[in-house]
TORVEXNU-704567 format. One record per residue (C-alpha): x negated, y negated, z. Coordinates in steps of 0.05 Angstrom, whole numbers, padded with zeros to 5 digits, always signed. Each point is the difference from the previous one (the first is absolute). Last residue first. Example, Ala and Ser with C-alpha at 12.3 -4.5 7.8 and 13.67 -1.06 7.14 Angstrom:
BEGIN
-00273+00021+00143;+00027+00069+00013;
END
This chain:
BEGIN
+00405+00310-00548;-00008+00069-00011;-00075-00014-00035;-00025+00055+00047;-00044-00045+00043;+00054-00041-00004;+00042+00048+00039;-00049+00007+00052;+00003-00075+00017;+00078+00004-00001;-00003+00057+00053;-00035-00039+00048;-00063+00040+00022;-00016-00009+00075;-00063+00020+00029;-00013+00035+00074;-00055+00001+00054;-00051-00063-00029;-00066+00003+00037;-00013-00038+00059;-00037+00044+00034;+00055+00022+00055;+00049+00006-00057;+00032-00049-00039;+00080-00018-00010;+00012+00034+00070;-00017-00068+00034;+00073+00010+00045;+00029+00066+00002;+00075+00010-00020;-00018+00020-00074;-00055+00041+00005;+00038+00037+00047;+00055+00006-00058;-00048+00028-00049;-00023+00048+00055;+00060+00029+00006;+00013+00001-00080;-00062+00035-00006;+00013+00053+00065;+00064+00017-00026;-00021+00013-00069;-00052+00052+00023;-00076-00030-00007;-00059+00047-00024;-00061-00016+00033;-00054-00033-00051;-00014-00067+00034;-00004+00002+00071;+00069-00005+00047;-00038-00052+00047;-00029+00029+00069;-00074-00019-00021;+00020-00073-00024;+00037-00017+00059;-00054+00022+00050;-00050-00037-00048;+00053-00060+00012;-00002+00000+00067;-00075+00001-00001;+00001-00065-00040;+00048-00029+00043;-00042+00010+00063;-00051-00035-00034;+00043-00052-00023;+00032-00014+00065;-00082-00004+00030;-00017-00054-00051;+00066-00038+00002;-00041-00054+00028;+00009-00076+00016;-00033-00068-00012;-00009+00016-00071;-00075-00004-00009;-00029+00009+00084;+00058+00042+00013;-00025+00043-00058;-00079+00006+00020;+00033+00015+00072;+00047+00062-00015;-00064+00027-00042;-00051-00013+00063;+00051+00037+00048;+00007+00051-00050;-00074+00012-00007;-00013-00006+00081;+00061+00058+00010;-00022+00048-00052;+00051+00040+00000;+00015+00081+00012;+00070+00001-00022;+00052-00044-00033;+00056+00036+00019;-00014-00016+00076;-00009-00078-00005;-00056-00015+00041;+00004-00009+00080;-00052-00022+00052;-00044-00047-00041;-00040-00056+00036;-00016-00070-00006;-00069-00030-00002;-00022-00080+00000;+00008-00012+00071;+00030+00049+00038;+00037+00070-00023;+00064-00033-00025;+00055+00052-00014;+00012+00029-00073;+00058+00060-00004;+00008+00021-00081;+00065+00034-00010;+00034-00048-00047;+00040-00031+00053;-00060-00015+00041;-00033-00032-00064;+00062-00063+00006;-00016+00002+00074;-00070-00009-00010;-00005-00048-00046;-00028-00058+00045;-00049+00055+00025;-00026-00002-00067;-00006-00065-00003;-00032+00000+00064;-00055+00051-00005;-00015-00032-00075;-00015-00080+00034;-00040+00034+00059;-00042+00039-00050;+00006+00076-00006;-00020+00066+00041;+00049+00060-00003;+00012+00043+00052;+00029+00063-00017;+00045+00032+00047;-00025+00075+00012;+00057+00044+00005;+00038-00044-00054;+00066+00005+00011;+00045+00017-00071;+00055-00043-00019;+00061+00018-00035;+00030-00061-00037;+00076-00014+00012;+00060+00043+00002;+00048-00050-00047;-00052-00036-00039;-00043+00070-00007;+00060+00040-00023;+00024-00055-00053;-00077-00008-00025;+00006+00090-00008;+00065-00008-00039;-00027-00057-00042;-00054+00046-00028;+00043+00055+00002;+00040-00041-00062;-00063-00029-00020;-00027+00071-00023;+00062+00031-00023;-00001-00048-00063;-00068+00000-00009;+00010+00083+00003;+00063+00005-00038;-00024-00054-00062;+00073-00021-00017;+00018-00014-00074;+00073-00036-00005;+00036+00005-00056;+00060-00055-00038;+00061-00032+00011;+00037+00043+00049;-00057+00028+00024;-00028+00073-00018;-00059+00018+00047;-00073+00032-00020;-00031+00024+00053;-00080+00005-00018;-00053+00049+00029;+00015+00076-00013;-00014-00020-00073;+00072-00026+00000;+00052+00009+00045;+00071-00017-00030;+00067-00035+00004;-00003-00029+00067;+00049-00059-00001;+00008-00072+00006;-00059-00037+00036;+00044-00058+00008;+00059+00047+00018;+00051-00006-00051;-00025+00061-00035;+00028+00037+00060;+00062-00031+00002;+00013+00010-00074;-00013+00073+00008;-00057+00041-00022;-00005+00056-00046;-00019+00064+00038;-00069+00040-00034;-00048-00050+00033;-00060+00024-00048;-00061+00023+00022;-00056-00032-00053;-00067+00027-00022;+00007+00068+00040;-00061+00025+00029;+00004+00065+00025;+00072+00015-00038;+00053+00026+00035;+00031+00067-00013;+00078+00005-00018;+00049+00047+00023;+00022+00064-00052;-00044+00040+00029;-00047-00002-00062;-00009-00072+00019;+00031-00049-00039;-00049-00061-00016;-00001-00071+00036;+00052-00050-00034;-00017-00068-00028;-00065+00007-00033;+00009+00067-00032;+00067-00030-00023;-00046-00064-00030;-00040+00043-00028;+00045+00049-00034;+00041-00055-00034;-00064-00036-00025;-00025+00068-00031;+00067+00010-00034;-00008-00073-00032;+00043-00064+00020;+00054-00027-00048;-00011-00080+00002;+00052-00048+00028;-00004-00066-00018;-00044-00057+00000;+00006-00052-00059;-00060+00001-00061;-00058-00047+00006;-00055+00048+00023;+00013+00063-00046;+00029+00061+00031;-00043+00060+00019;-00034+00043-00044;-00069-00001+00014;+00004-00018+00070;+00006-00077+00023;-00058-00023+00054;+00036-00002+00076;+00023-00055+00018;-00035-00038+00061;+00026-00005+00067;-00057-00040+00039;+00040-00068-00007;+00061+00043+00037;-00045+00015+00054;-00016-00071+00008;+00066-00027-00002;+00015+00048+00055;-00054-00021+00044;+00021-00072-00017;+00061+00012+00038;-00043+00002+00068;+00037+00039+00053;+00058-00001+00039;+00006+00052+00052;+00014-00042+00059;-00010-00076-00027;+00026-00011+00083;-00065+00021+00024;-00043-00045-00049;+00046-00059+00026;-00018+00020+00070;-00077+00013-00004;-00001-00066-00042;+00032-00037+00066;-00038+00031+00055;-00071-00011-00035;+00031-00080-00017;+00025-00007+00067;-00056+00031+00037;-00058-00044-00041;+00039-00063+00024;+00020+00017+00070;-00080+00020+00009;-00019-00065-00028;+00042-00044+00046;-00032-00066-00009;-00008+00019-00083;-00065-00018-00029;-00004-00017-00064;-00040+00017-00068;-00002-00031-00063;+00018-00072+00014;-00069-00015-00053;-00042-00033+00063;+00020+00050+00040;+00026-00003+00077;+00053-00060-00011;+00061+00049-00015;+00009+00016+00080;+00067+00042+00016;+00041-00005+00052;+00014-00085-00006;+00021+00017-00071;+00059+00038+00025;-00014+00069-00038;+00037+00026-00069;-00041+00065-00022;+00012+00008-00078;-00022+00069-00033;-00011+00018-00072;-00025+00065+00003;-00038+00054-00043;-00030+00061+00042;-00077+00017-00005;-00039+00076-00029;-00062+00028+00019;+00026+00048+00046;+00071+00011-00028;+00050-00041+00036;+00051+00017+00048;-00034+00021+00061;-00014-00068+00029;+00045-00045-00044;+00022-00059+00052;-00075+00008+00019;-00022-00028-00068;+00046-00049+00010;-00016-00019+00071;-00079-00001-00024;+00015-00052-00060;+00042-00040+00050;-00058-00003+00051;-00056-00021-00048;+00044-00065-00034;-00003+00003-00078;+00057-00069+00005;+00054-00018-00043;+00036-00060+00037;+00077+00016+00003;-00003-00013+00085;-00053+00066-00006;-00006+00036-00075;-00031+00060-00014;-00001+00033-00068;-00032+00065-00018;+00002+00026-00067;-00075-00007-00018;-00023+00045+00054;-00032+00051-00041;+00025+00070-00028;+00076-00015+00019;+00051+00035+00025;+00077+00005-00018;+00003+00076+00030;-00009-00039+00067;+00056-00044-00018;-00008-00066-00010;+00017-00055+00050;+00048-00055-00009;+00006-00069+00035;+00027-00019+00070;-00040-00007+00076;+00026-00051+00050;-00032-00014+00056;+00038-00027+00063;-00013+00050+00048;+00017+00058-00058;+00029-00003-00069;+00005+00055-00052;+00019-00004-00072;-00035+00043-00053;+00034+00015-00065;-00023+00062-00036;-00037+00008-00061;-00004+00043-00060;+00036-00032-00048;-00028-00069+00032;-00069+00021-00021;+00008+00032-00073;+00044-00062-00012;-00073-00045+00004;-00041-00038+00057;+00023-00066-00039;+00062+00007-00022;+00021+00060+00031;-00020-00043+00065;+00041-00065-00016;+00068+00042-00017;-00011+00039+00071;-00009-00066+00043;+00053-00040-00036;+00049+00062+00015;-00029-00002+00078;+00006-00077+00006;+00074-00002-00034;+00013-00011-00080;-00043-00035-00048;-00078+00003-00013;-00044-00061-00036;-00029+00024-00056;-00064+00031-00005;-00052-00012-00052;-00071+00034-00010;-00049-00004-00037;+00025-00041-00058;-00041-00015-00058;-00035-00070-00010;+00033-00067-00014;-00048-00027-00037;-00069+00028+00000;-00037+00071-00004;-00009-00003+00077;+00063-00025+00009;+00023+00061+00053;+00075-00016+00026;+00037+00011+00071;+00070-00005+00007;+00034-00006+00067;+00074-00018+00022;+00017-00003+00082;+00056+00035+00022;-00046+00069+00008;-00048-00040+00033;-00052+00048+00035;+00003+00050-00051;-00022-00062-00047;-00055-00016+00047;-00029+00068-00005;+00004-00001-00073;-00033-00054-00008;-00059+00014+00045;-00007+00069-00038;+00003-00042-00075;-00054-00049+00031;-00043+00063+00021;+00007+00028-00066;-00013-00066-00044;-00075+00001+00039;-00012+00070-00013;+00010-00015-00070;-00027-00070-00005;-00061+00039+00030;-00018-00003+00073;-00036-00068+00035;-00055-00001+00030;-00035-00046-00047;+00050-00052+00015;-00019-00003+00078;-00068-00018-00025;+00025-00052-00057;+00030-00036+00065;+00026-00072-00035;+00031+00040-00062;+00043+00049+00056;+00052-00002-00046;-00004-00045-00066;+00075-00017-00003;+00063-00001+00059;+00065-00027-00032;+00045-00017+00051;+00075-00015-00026;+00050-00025+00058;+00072+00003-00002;+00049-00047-00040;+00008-00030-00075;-00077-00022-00014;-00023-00060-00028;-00065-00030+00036;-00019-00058+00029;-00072-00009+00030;-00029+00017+00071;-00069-00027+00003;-00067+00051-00008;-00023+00052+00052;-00072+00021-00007;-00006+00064+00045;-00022+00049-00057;+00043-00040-00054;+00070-00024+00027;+00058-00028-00040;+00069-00032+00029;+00072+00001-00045;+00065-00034+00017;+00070+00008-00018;+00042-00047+00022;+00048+00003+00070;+00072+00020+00009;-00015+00075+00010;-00074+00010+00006;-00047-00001-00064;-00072+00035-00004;-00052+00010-00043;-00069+00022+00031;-00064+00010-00037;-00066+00033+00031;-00054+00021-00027;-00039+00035+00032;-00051+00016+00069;+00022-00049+00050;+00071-00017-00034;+00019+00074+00020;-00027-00012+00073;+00047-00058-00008;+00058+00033-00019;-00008+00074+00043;-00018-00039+00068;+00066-00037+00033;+00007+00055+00054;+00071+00017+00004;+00015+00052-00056;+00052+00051-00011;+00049-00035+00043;+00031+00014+00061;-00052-00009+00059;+00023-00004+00066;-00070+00018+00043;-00035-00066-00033;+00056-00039+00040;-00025-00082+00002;-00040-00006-00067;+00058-00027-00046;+00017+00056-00049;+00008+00013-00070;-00011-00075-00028;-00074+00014+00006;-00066-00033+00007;-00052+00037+00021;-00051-00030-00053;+00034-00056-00045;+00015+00021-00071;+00071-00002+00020;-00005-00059+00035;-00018-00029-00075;+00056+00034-00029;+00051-00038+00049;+00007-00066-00018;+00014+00020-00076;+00049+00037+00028;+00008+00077+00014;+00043+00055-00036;+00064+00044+00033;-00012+00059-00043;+00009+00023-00073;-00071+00028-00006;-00054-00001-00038;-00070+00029+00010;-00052-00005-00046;-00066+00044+00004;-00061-00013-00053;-00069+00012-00019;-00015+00055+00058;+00072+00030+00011;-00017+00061-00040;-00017-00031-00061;+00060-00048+00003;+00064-00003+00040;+00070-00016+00004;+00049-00001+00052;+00065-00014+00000;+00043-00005+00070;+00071-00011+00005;+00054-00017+00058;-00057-00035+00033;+00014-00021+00068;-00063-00040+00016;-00023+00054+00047;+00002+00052-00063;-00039-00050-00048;-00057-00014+00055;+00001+00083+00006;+00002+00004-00075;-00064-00051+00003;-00035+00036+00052;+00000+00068-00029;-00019-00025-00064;-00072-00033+00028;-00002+00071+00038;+00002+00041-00069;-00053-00034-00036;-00055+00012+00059;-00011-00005+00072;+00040-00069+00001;+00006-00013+00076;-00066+00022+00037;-00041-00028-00057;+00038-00068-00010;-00003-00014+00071;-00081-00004-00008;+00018-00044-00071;+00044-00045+00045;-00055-00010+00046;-00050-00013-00051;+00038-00051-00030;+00023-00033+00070;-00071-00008+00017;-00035+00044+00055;-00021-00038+00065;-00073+00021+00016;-00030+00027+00054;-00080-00005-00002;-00052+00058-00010;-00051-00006+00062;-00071-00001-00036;-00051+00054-00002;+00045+00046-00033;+00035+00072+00035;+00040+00027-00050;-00054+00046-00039;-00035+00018+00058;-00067-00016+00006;-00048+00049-00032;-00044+00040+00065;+00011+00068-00022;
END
């Protein structure tokens, strides 16, 4: 009970001046995390030095070995030393910290890097001789010649040899490779102009390629879309749509997936501010709020989206890394990019996800041969089908005659055939044509080059979905007076951040007014939502203020019982369909925005091209 404590000593501990070596190895720690930060620097150094090309090759994850070369403008021999120098930078000049247009400013990453490896730099400016300084954990030796044709080589060895402890916390060479191939990548979006290659020489030599990307040709937006099917993949920009929205001086542009495009992780998300790739809180929430009632729980949109800011709105010096910032208008920020992927996703309409028909087509498999049937190898013709076939396939396509001479429909018909043949305006639709009901469930349509499959009650689903959010935008949101008002007790800082919100909760139905210090009070909750729990929603509205500075809590709420009512007055699956009401609802489908997936984020219709179902039948 009585033991002294552990920090408390019977003399008065002194204050001492660190040394430069320690300093730089403290820096070192907050700078270079691991493998993948030391190359994040050095293609940023390459990128403000206007590299046209950037090579980078590395060894046992990063750990034994990372060069960097680049075509840029080079340093002189008088030069690499300042280089080396703490805070010393060529990128700006200390007077306007607020204006900051380079990827970095601080003067840290190369001698933090010399603090804890080995460092080698090689460098040659236009009109000067190449020149080459070496540093070993902090010991710098001269500047010698050197014979290079232009840029700057660094070779960084031996990482993190001078702090064994931060080496032991290192990943494997696997993990390690895969977090320099992700910060890569994202650089390479970010410079579609700009040439990459990146190279593993873990086995020696030159070592296998990882990944290369050329530099792009063509406008900003064409440069844009080659770079990402390069790197995200085809599958992406296939089913993507542009994004291009600016507002109070922001400007938003990239590509966003679409919702039937969705991911099981967040691996396909990139973010860029000013063409710096950050992970920044507030973006990550606007996207995910851009697809609010899109998405499959569980599942996360693909993006690659560039906000372009005046540097003196937005603060890049609030990580050590660069990875987050902080915009001066945050709320104009997260609006235009929640605003902006609303709208593009609108404007897709119907479209879906092509690789929902690639995948259907994948699970198409041909059926084993019958005893009998033509050899594998031979050409596809015409074969003479049996009696029984015949039969079947009539029983299939009409109903039977009645004794009455009409005809008596079947209880559970497999398919209800459209029995008109469409027109060419009809199949020119992009949903073409009803041409048949199938398990009471599916609408298949005839296109002009292919079939459509339609799930009727997804599909119906969004469409009074979207009626329903129309209604409530134009009428407004019912609320119901509380005949008690419920007082609700929270801490001065809650009370007035909610009461901050007020207005924007007004219009959703929900009435707060301040009830003295520390307590509000509820008069009015949204009348479709029912009975509420006024303290719990208040609590929920402020747990998401407090983590993405706004809420959509209460809108999604009210969504989500929109979208029961929408679900529950849907044509269900298993009603028979007359032809009028299939191609009518085809065409719905077709004017109504975010009708590609339905309230749950499942896929509402499939397209077959004809030329893919052709090769399944060796027609090709």
């Amino acid at each position: 009970m009585n033991a002294p404590h552990p920090k408390i000593g019977q003399k008065r501990p002194a204050i001492r001046q660190l040394d430069e070596a320690v300093v730089n190895r403290i820096a070192a720690g907050e700078v270079v995390e691991r493998p993948a930060s030391a190359v994040k620097e050095l293609v940023e150094n390459a990128l403000d030095a206007g590299a046209r090309r950037i090579d980078v090759t590395v060894a046992d994850g990063g750990k034994r070995l990372i060069r960097v070369v680049d075509d840029g403008c080079g340093m002189t021999a008088e030069d690499l030393p300042m280089a080396l120098a703490r805070h010393a930078t060529s990128k700006i000049d200390g007077s306007d910290l607020l204006d900051i247009r380079s990827f970095g400013f601080r003067g840290e990453a190369l001698p933090s890097l010399a603090a804890v490896a080995r460092l080698a730099i090689t460098s040659r400016a236009e009109g000067a001789e190449a020149a080459r300084i070496a540093v070993s954990a902090g010991r710098v030796e001269p500047v010698r010649p050197a014979a290079l044709a232009r840029g700057t080589v660094v070779e960084l060895e031996d990482l993190f040899f001078a702090t064994p402890a931060r080496l032991k916390f290192l990943r494997t060479d696997r993990a390690e490779m895969q977090a320099i191939s992700d910060v890569m990548r994202r650089l390479a979006l970010a410079q579609p102009r700009v040439a990459f290659c990146l190279r593993d020489a873990t086995g020696g030599g030159e070592g296998r390629v990882i990944l290369r990307a050329d530099a792009e040709a063509g406008d900003d937006a064409a440069a844009l879309r080659a770079r990402a099917a390069r790197i995200v993949g085809r599958d992406f920009t296939e089913n993507a749509v542009t994004v291009e929205a600016e507002r109070e001086g922001l400007v938003l542009r990239g590509l966003a997936g679409l919702p039937t495009y969705s991911r099981g992780a967040a691996v396909e998300q990139y973010l860029f501010v000013n063409a710096r790739p950050v992970r920044d809180k507030l973006l990550i929430g606007a996207l995910k709020a851009g697809y609010t009632d899109l998405l499959p729980s569980g599942r996360h949109p693909a993006a690659v989206l560039f906000l372009d800011v005046d540097p003196e709105r937005v603060d890049v010096n609030v990580h050590p890394a660069k990875a987050e910032v902080r915009f001066r208008e945050a709320g104009v920020a997260r609006g235009l990019v929640v605003t902006a992927l609303r709208h593009a996703l609108a404007e897709a309409g119907h479209r879906t996800s092509g690789t929902i028909g690639a995948a259907a087509l994948g699970a198409f498999r041909p059926e084993p041969a019958a005893p009998g049937a033509r050899p594998p190898g031979l050409p596809f013709g015409p074969a003479r089908p049996s009696a029984g076939a015949v039969r079947a396939a009539v029983s299939m396509q009409a109903p039977a005659p009645a004794r009455d001479g009409g005809f008596a429909e079947a209880p559970a018909p497999f398919a209800r055939p459209v029995s008109a043949a469409p027109d060419a305006a009809a199949q020119a639709h992009p949903l073409g044509a009803a041409r048949a009901q199938m398990h009471g469930t599916y609408i298949v349509a005839q296109t002009a080059d292919g079939m459509v499959i339609v799930d009727q009650h997804a599909a119906h689903e969004r469409l009074v979905y979207e009626r329903l959010k129309r209604q409530r935008a134009e009428n407004g949101i019912a609320a119901q007076a509380l005949l008690i008002p419920d007082v609700v007790d929270l801490s001065v800082p809650d009370a007035a951040l909610i009461l901050d919100h007020a207005e924007a909760l007004s219009a959703l139905g929900l009435t707060v007014e301040p009830f003295g210090a520390g307590a509000v009070v509820v008069r009015e909750t949204p009348a479709i939502l029912g009975p509420v729990n006024a303290e719990a929603l208040l609590r929920d509205i402020l747990d998401e203020l407090a983590d993405a500075g706004d809420s959509a809590l209460l809108e999604a709420r009210i969504d989500a019982v929109l979208s029961r009512m929408a679900c529950h007055g849907s044509v269900r699956a298993g009603r028979q369909m007359l032809p009028e009401e299939m191609n009518a609802l085809l065409r719905e489908i077709e004017a109504t925005p975010l009708s590609g997936q339905c309230n749950h984020g499942r896929p509402t219709w499939v397209e077959l091209k004809l030329a893919d179902i052709e090769r399944l039948f060796g027609r090709t």
